[in-house]
C-alpha positions as CSV (number, residue, x, y, z in Angstrom):
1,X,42.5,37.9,67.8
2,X,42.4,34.1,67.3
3,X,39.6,34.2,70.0
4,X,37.6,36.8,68.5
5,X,37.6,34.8,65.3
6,X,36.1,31.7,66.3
7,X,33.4,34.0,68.6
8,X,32.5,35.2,65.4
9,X,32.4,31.6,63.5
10,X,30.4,30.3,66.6
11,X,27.8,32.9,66.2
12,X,27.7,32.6,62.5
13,X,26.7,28.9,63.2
14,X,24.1,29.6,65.5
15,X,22.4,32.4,63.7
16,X,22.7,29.7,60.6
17,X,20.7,27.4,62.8
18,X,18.1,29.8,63.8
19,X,17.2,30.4,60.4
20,X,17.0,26.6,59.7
21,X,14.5,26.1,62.4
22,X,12.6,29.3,61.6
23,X,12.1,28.5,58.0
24,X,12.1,24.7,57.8
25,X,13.6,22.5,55.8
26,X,10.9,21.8,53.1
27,X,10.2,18.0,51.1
28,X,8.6,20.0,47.8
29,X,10.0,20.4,44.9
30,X,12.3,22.7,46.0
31,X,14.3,19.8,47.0
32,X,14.6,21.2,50.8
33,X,16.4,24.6,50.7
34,X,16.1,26.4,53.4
35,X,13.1,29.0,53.9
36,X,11.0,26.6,51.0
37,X,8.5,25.6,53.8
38,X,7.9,29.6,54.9
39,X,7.9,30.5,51.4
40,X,5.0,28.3,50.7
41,X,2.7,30.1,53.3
42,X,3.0,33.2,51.9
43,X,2.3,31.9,48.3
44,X,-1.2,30.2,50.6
45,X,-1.7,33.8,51.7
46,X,-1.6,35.0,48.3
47,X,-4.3,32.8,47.4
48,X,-6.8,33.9,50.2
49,X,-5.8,37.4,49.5
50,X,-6.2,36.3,45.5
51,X,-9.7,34.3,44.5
52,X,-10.7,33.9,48.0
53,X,-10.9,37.3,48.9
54,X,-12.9,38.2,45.7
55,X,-15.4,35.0,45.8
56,X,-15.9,36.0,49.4
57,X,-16.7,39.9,48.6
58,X,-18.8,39.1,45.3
59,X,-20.6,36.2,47.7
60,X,-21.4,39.3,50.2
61,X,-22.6,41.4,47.0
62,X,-25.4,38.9,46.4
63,X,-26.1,38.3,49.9
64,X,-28.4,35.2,51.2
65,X,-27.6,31.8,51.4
66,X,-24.3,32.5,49.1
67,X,-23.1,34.8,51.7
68,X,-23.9,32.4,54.1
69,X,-22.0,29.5,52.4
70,X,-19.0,31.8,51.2
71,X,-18.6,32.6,54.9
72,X,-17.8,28.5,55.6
73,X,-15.6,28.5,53.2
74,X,-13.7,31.2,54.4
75,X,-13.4,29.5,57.6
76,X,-12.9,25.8,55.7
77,X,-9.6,27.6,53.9
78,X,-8.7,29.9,56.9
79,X,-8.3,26.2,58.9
80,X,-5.9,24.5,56.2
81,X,-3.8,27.4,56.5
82,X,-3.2,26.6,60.0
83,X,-2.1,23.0,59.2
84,X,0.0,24.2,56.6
85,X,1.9,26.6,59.0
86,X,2.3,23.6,61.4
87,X,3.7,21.8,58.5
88,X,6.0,24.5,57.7
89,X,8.2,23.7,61.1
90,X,6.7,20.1,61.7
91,X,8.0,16.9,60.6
92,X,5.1,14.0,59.4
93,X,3.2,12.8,62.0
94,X,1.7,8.8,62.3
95,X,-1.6,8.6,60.2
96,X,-3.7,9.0,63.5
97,X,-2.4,12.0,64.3
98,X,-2.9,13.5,61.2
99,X,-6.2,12.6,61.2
100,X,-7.0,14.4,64.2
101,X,-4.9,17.2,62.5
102,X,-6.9,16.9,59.5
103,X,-10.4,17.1,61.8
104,X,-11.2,21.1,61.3
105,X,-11.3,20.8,57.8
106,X,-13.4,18.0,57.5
107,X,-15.4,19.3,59.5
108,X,-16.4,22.5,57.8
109,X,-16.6,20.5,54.6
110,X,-19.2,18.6,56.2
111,X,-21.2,21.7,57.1
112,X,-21.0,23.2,53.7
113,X,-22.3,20.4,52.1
114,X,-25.0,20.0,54.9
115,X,-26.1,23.4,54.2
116,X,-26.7,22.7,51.1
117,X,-29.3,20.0,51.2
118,X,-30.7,21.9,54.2
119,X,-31.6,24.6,51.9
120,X,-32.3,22.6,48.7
121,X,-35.6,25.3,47.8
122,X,-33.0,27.9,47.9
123,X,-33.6,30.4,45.0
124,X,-29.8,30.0,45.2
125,X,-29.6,26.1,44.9
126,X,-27.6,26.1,41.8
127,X,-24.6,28.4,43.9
128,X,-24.9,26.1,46.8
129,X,-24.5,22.8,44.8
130,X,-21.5,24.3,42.5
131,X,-19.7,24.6,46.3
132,X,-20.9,21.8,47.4
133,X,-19.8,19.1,45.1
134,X,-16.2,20.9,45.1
135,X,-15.4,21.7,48.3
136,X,-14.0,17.9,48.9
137,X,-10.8,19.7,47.0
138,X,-9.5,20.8,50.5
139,X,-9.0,17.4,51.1
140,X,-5.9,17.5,48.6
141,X,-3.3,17.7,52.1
142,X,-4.1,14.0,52.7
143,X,-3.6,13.0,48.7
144,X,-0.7,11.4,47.3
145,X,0.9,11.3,45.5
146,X,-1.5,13.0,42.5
147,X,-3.0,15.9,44.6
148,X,-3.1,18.4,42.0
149,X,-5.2,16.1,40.0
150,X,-7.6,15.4,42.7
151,X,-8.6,19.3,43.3
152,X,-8.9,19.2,39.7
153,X,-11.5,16.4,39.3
154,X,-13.2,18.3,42.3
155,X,-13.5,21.2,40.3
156,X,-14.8,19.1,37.4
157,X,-17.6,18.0,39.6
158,X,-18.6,22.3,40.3
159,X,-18.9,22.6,36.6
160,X,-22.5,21.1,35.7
161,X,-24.1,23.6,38.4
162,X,-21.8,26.7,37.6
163,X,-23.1,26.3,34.1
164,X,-26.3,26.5,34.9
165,X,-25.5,29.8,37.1
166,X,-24.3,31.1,33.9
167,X,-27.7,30.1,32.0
168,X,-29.6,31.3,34.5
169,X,-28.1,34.9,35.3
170,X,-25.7,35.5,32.1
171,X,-28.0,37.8,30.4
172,X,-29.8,39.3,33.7
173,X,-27.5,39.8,35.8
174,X,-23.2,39.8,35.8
175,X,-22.8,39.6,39.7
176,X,-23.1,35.8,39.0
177,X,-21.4,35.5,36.2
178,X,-18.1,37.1,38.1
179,X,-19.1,35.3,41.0
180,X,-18.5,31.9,38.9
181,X,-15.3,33.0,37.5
182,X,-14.2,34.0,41.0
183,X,-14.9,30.9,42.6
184,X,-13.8,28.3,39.9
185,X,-10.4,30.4,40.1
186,X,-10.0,29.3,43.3
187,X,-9.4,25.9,42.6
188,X,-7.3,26.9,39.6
189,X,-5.0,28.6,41.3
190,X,-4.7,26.1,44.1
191,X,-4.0,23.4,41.5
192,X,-1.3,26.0,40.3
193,X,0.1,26.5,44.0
194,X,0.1,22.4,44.6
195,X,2.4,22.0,41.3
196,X,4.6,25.0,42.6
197,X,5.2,23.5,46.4
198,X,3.4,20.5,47.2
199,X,3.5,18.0,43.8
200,X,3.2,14.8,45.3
201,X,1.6,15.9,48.5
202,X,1.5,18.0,51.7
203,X,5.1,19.3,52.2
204,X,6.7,18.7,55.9
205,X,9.6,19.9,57.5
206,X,12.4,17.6,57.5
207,X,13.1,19.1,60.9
208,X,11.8,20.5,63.6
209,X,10.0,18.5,66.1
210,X,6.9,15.6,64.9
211,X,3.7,17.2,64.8
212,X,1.4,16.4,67.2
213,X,-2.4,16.9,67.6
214,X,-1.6,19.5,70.8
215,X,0.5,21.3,68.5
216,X,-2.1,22.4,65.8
217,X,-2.3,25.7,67.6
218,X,-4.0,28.5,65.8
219,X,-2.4,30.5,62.7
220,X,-4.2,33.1,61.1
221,X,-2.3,36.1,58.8
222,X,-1.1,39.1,60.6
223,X,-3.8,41.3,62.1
224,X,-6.7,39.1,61.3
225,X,-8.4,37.5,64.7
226,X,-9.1,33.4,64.0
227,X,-12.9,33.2,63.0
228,X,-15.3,32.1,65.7
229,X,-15.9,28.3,65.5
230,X,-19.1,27.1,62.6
231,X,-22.4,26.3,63.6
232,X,-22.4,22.5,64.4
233,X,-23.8,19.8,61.4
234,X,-27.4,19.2,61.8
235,X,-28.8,16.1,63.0
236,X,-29.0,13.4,60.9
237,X,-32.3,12.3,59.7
238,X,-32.2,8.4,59.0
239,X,-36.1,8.7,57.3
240,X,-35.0,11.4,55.0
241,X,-33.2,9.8,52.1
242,X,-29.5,10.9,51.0
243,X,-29.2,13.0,48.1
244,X,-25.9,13.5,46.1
245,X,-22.3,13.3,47.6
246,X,-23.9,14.0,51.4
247,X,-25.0,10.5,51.1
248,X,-21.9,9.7,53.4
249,X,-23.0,11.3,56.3
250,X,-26.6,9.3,56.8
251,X,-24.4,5.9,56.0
252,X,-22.2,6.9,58.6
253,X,-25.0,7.8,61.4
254,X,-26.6,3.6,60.5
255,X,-23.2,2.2,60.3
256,X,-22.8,3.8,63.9
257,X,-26.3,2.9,64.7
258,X,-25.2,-0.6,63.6
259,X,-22.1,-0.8,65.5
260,X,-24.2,-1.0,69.0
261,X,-24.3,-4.6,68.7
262,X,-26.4,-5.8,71.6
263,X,-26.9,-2.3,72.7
264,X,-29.1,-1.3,70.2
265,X,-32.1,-3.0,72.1
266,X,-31.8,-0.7,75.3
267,X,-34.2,1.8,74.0
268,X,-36.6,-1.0,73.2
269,X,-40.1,-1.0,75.7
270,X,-40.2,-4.1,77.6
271,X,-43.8,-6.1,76.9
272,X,-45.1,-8.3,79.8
273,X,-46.8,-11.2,79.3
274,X,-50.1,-10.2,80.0
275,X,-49.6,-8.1,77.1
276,X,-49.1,-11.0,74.4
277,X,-51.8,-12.2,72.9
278,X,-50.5,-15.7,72.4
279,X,-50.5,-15.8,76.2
280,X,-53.9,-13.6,77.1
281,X,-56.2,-14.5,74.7
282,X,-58.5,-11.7,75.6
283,X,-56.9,-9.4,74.2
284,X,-57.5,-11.0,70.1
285,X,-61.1,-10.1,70.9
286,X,-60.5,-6.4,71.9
287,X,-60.8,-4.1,68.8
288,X,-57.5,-2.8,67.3
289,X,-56.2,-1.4,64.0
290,X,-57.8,-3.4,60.6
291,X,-55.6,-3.8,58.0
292,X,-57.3,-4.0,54.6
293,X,-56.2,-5.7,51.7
294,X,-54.6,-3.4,48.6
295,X,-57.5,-1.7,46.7
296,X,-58.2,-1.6,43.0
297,X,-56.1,1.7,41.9
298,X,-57.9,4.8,41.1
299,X,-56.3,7.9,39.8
300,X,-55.1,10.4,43.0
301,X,-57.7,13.7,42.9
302,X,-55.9,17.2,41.8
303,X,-55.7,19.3,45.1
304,X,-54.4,22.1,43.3
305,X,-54.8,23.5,39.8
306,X,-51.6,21.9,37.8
307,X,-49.0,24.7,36.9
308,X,-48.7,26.6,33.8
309,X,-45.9,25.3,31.9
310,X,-43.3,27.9,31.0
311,X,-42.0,28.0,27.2
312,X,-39.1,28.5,27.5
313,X,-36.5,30.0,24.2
314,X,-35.0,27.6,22.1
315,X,-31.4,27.9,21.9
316,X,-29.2,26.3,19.6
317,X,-25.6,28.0,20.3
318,X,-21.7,27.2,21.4
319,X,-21.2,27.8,24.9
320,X,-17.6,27.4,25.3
321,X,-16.8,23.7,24.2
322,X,-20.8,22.7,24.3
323,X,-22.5,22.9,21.5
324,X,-26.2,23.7,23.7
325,X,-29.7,22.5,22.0
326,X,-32.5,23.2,23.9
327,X,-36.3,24.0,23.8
328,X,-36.6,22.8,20.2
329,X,-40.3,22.1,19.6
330,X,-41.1,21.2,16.0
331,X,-37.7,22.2,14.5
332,X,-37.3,19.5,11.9
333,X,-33.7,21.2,10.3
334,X,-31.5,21.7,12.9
335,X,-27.7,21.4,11.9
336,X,-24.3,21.8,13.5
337,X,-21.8,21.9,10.8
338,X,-18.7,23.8,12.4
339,X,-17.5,21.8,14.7
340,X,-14.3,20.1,16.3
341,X,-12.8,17.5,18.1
342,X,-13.0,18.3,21.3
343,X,-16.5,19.7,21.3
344,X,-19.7,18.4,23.1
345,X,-23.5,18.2,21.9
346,X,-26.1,18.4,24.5
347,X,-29.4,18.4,23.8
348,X,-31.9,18.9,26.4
349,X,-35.8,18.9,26.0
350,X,-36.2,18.8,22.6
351,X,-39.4,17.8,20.7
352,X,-40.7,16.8,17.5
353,X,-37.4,18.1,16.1
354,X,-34.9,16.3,14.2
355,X,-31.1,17.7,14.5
356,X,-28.1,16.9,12.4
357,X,-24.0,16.8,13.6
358,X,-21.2,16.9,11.3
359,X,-18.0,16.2,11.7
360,X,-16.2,13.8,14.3
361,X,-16.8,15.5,18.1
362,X,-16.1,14.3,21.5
363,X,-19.6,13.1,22.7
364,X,-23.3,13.6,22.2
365,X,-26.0,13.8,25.1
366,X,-30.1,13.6,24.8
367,X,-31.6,14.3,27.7
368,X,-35.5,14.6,28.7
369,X,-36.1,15.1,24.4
370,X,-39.1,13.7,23.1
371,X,-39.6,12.1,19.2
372,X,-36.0,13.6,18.2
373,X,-34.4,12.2,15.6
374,X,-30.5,12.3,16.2
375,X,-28.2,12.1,12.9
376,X,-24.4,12.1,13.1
377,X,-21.1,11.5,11.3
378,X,-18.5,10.0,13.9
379,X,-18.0,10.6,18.0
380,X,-15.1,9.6,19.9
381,X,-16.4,8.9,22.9
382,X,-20.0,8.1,23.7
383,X,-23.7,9.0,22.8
384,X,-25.5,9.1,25.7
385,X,-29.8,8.9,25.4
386,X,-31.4,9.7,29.0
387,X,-34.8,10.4,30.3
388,X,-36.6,10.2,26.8
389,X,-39.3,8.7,24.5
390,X,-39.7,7.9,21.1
391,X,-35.9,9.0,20.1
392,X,-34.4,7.8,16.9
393,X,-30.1,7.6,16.4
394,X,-28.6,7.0,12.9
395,X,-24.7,7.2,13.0
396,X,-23.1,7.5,9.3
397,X,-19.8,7.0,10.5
398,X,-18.2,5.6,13.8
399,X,-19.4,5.1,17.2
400,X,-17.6,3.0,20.1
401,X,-20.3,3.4,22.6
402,X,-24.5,4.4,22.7
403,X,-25.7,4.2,26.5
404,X,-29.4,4.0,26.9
405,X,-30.9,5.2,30.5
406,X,-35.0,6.0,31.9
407,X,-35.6,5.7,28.0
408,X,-39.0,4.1,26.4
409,X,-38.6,3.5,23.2
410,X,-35.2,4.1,20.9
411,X,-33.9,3.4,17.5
412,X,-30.5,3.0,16.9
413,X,-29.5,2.7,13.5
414,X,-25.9,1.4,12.9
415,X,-23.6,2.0,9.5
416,X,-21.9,-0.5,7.9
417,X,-18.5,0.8,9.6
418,X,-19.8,1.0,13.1
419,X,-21.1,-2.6,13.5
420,X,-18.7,-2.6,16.4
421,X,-20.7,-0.3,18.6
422,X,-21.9,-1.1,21.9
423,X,-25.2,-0.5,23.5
424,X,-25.4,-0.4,27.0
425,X,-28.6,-0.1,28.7
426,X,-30.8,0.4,31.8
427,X,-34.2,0.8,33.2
428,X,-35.3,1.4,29.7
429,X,-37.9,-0.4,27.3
430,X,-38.6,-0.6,23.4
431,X,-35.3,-0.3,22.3
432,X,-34.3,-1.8,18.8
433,X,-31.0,-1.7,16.5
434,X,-31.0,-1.7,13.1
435,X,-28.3,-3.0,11.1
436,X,-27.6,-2.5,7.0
437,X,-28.3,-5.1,4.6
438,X,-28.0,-5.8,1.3
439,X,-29.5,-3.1,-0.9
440,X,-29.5,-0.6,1.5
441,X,-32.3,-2.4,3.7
442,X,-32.3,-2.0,7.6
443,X,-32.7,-5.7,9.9
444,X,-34.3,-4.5,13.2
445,X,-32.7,-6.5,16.1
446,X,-34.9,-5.8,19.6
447,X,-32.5,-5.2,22.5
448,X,-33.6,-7.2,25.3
449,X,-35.5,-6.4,28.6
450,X,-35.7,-9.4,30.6
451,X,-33.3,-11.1,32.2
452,X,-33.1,-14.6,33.7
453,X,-30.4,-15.4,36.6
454,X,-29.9,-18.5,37.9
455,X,-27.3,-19.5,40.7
456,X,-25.1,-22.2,38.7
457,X,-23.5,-23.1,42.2
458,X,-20.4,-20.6,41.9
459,X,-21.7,-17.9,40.7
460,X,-24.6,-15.9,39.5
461,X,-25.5,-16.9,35.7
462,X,-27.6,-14.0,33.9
463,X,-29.1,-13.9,30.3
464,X,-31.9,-12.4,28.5
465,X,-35.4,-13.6,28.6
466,X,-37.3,-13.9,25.4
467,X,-41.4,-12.9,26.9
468,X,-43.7,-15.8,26.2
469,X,-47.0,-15.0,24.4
């Protein structure tokens, strides 16, 4: 009987073992109970099943290039989840390895964001780029300790192109519209399942053997078959200039270029000497390309009738936290009185208009807006003039910050409480503060635009340049 007792203790031990190994001892914030590690690819499953799913079938319903894209992305998510089942019953491996681990993911990130400027006439464009810029949030298994945070600032970066989804298709047509909500839920969710099992970074096994890069063997969900591998990056194109976050991958093709040292000059054609001129006169008096001085400029000829501008609607409306002013031509009363902390003001191609803010708000931006005069009571944060001409700012209360970018020709005109302000600017012209004086008279200050540096033997030594004449 005493036997049969400790058979039965014995087996109770080893089945207790099993289960150990089988689910893992999980780092998260379950603090390493067993089956945490396991538990954590289901609740991955449940996203794929969840946001993925949906962006993926909505991405189908619109077909094209979103289709096309929606289909890496499967694959980019469909490849973490094999890394996180190998972290499930792996312990940490060196850095190197996990590079290599981390390799498929990369990789698909690169093609996504390749696709994009491949096909940057898209009719879809706006789609592409909202992935695109956001897609870098899969890179949250190699963040510590803040990777929540980090899928979240990726997310951030989707937002200025899913907004213009919305403007473009909110009133024509809701596929989009669900198709934004579907994929910006994506990352919500994962920053939701990253609090839940993974706070301060990818959660390994504390047992189990080290992970190694042999050992990354495929793991897709039951009765689902491993997608077939992406089409490869493009080639890189060193004459075509880098646009947006992709800029990376034509840095990294010259730095590798670079990196040839004295084998970069093997593909170079060998020239004899009885091809020099310095040592075969002859050849100076043999015709060859002329190359003329620079000629007097004359305006380039119209090829091609100039296109019809489209007017556009003006709008002048709360999108959310954005108050949106747009399109204004001749609209010398515009007000936004109801307003709150937190909200924004953007105003985009506005002309000949003249629009009033009350109340203290987060920020204020004038983009591409023509003779606008801007009045406000207080912001928090900054006021932001880009891309215009002829603008005029009066701030009646507080401002910390006015930034001044592409702009010819702005007014700012300061109160008697915001004296402190700063005015940063670049690659602008005509740009003057005005300051109160006594009776109620404005002093107009210039803000400079030439600059004198001189090397003072350390360092570099800027400051402004008054123009002679």
């Amino acid at each position: 009987m005493a036997d049969m007792e400790s058979l039965m203790r014995r087996l109770e031990t080893v089945v207790s073992r099993l289960e150990g190994v089988a689910g893992g001892a999980g780092s998260g914030p379950a603090g390493g109970s067993p089956g945490a590690v396991s538990v954590y690819v289901e609740a991955y499953d449940e996203l794929l099943s969840g946001p993925v799913a949906e962006y993926v079938s909505i991405s189908q319903q619109i077909g094209g290039d979103v289709q096309t894209h929606a289909q890496m992305m499967k694959q980019a998510f469909t490849s973490q989840r094999q890394l996180l089942v190998l972290a499930s019953s792996s312990q940490k491996p060196s850095d190197a390895v996990l590079t290599t681990l981390l390799a498929p993911v990369s990789s698909v990130i690169q093609q996504v964001q390749a696709f994009r400027e491949k096909n940057r006439a898209s009719a879809f464009f706006n789609h592409l780029s909202a992935v695109s810029e956001s897609v870098p949030a899969l890179g949250w298994v190699a963040m510590a300790p803040k990777p929540g945070p980090y899928v979240k600032e990726m997310q951030d970066a989707a937002m200025f192109y899913t907004n213009r989804v919305l403007k473009d298709h909110k009133d024509k047509d809701k596929k989009h519209v669900d198709w934004v909500k579907a994929y910006l839920s994506i990352w919500t969710e994962l920053q939701n399942y990253i609090k839940q099992h993974h706070t301060t970074g990818l959660s390994w096994s504390k047992t189990g053997p080290v992970a190694s890069a042999s050992s990354a063997a495929p793991a897709c969900p039951a009765g689902v078959a491993p997608p077939p591998p992406g089409p490869p990056p493009p080639p890189i194109d060193l004459n075509q200039s880098p646009a947006g976050s992709d800029s990376n991958i034509s840095r990294g093709a010259l730095f590798a270029s670079l990196n040839k040292g004295a084998d970069i000059t093997k593909g170079l054609k060998h020239v004899s000497d009885d091809q020099k001129t310095h040592k075969n006169p002859a050849l100076k008096g043999q015709g060859g390309p002329v190359r003329s001085g620079p000629k007097p400029f004359s305006a380039p000829q119209p090829t091609a009738p100039a296109a019809v501008a489209r007017n556009l609607p003006p709008v002048l409306e709360l999108d959310g936290k954005k108050w949106r002013v747009e399109n204004q031509v001749g609209a010398p009363n515009l007000l936004i009185s109801d307003t709150e902390l937190k909200q924004v003001v953007y105003a985009f191609k506005c002309t000949n208009s003249t629009l009033q803010v009350k109340g203290k708000i987060n920020s204020i931006t004038l983009d591409n807006c023509k003779k606008l005069g801007l009045v406000f009571d207080d912001v928090v944060g900054i006021v932001e003039v880009i891309n215009c001409k002829d603008v005029k700012v009066q701030v009646m209360g507080k401002v910390p910050t006015v930034s001044i970018n592409k702009t010819d020709g702005c007014h700012v005109y300061l109160s008697s409480t915001s004296l402190e302000t700063e005015i940063v600017s670049a690659k602008s012209s005509e740009m003057n503060v005005l300051v109160p004086g006594e009776g109620g008279d404005y002093t107009e200050i210039p803000v400079p635009e030439q600059f004198k540096t001189v090397w003072d033997g350390k360092k570099l030594v800027t400051t402004a340049s008054e123009i002679a004449g």
